[in-house]
Backbone bond lengths (Angstrom), bond angles and torsions (degrees), N, CA, C in turn:
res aa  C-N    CA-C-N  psi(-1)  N-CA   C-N-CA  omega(-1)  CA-C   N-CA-C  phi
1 X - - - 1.437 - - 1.543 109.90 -
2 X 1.354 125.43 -50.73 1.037 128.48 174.18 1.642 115.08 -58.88
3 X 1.490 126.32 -28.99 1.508 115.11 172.09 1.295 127.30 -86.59
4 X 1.914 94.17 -12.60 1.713 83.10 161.96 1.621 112.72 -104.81
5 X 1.520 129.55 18.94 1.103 117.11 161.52 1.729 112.91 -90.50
6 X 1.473 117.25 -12.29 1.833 136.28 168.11 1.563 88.01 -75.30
7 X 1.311 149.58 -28.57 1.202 129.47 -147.93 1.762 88.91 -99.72
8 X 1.561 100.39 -58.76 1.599 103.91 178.39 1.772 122.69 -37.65
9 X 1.660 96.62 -47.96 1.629 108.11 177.55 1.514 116.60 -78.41
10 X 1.099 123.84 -11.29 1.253 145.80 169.11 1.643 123.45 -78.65
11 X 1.332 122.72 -14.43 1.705 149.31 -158.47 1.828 76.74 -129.59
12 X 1.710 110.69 -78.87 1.977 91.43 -165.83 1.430 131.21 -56.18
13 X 1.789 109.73 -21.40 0.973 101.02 165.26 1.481 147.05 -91.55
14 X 1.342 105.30 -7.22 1.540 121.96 170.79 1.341 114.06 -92.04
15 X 1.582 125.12 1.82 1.134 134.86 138.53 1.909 97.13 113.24
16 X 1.533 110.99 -8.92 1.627 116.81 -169.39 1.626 106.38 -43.92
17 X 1.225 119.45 -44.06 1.566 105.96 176.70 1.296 110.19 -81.91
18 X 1.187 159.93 -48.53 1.646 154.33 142.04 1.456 107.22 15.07
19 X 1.684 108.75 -71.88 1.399 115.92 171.21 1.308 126.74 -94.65
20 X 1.389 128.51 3.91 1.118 116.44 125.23 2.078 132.99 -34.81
21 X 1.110 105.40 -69.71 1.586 149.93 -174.96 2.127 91.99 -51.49
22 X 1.155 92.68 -68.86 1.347 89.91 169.88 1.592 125.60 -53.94
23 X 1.381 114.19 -76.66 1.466 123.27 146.27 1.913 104.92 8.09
24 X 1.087 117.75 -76.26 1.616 134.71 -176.20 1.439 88.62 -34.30
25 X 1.340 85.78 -77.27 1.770 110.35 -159.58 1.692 104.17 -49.64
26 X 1.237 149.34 -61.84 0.848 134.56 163.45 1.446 133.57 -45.99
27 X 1.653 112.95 -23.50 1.774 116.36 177.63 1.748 84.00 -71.56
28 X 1.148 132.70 -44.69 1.689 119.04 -172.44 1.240 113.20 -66.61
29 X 1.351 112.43 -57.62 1.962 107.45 161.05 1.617 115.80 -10.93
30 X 1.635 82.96 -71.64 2.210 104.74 -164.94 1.254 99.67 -60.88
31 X 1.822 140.40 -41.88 1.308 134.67 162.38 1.316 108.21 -31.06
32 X 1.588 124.78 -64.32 1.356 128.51 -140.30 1.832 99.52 -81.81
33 X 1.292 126.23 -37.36 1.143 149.59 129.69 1.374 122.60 6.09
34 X 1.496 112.59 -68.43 1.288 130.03 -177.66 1.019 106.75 -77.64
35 X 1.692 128.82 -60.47 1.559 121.72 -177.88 1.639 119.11 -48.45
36 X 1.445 106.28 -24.65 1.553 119.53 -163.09 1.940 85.63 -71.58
37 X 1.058 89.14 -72.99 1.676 112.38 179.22 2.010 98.34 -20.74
38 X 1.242 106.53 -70.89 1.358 125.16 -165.16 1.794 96.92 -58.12
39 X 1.321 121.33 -60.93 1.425 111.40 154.26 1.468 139.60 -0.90
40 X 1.723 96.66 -69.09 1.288 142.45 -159.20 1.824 107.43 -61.82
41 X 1.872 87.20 -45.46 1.787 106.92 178.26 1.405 110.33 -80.98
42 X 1.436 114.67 -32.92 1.529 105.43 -176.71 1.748 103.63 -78.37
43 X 0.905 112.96 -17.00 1.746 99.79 -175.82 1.929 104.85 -97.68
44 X 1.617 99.19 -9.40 1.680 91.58 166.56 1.618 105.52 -85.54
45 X 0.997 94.17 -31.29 1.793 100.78 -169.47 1.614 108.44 -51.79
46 X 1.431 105.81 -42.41 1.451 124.21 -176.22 1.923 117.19 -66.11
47 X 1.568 90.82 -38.94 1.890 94.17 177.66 1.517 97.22 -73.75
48 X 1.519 124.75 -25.87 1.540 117.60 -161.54 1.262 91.71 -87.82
49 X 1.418 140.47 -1.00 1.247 123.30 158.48 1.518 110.85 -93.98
50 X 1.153 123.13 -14.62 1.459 120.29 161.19 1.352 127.74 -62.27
51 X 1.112 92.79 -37.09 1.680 104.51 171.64 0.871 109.87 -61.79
52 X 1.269 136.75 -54.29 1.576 117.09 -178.75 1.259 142.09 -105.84
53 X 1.674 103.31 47.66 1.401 121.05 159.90 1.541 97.69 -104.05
54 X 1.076 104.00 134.03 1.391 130.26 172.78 1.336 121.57 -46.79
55 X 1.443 103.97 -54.90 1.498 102.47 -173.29 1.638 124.92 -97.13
56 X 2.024 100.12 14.09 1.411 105.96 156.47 1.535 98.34 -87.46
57 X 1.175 126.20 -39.17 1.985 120.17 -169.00 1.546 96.48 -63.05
58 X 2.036 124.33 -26.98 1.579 88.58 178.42 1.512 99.26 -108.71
59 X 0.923 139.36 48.66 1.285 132.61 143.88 1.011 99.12 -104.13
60 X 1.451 141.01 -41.23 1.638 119.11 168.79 1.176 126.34 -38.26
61 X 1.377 105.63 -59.54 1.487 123.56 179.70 1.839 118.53 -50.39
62 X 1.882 90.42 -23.14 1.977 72.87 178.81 1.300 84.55 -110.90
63 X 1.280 161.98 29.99 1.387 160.40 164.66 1.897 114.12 -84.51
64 X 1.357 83.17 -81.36 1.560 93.64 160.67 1.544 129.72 -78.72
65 X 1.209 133.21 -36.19 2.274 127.49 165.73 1.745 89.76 -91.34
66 X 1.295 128.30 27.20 1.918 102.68 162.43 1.418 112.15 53.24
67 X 1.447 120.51 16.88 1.808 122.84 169.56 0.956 125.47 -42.56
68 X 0.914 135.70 143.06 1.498 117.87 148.89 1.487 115.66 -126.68
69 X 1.617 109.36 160.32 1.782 119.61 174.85 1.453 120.18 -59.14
70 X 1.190 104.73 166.93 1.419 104.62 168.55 1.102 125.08 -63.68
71 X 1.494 122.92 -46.92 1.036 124.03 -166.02 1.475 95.48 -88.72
72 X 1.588 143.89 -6.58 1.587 119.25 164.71 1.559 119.54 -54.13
73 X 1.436 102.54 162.26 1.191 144.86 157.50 1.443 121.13 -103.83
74 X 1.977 98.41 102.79 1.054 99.80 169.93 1.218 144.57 -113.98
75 X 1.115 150.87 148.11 1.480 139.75 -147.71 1.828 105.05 -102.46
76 X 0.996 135.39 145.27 1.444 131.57 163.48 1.382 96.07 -111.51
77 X 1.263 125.15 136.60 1.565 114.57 155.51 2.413 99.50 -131.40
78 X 1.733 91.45 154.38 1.188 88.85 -136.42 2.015 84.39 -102.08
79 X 1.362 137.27 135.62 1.511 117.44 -146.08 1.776 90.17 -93.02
């Protein structure tokens, strides 16, 4: 009884369960981490297939810079 109460005080004070305990706690962190991460690629993966259809880059292009197609018709009106 007495060498495993030297063994217990012997582990809290050299700190072995502390970093044990931590250790844990950070493999759950780096889990939560990774899935986020893994997330992160499937929803880039998804715009990088947006990107390269054509006719999302020119509807961007006349959405956001005011472009327009070739074949529009555009109106000027003068204020």
């Amino acid at each position: 009884m007495v060498c495993l109460g030297l063994l217990v005080m012997s582990l809290m004070i050299n700190g072995t369960v502390w970093k044990v305990w931590g250790l844990y706690r950070d493999e759950a962190r780096f889990k939560q981490e990774i899935i986020r991460a893994k997330a992160d690629a499937i929803m880039v993966e998804g715009q990088m297939l947006l990107a390269k259809d054509p006719q999302y880059i020119e509807r961007l292009a006349k959405d956001k810079m005011d472009l327009v197609g070739e074949n529009d018709l555009v109106f000027i009106f003068q204020n």
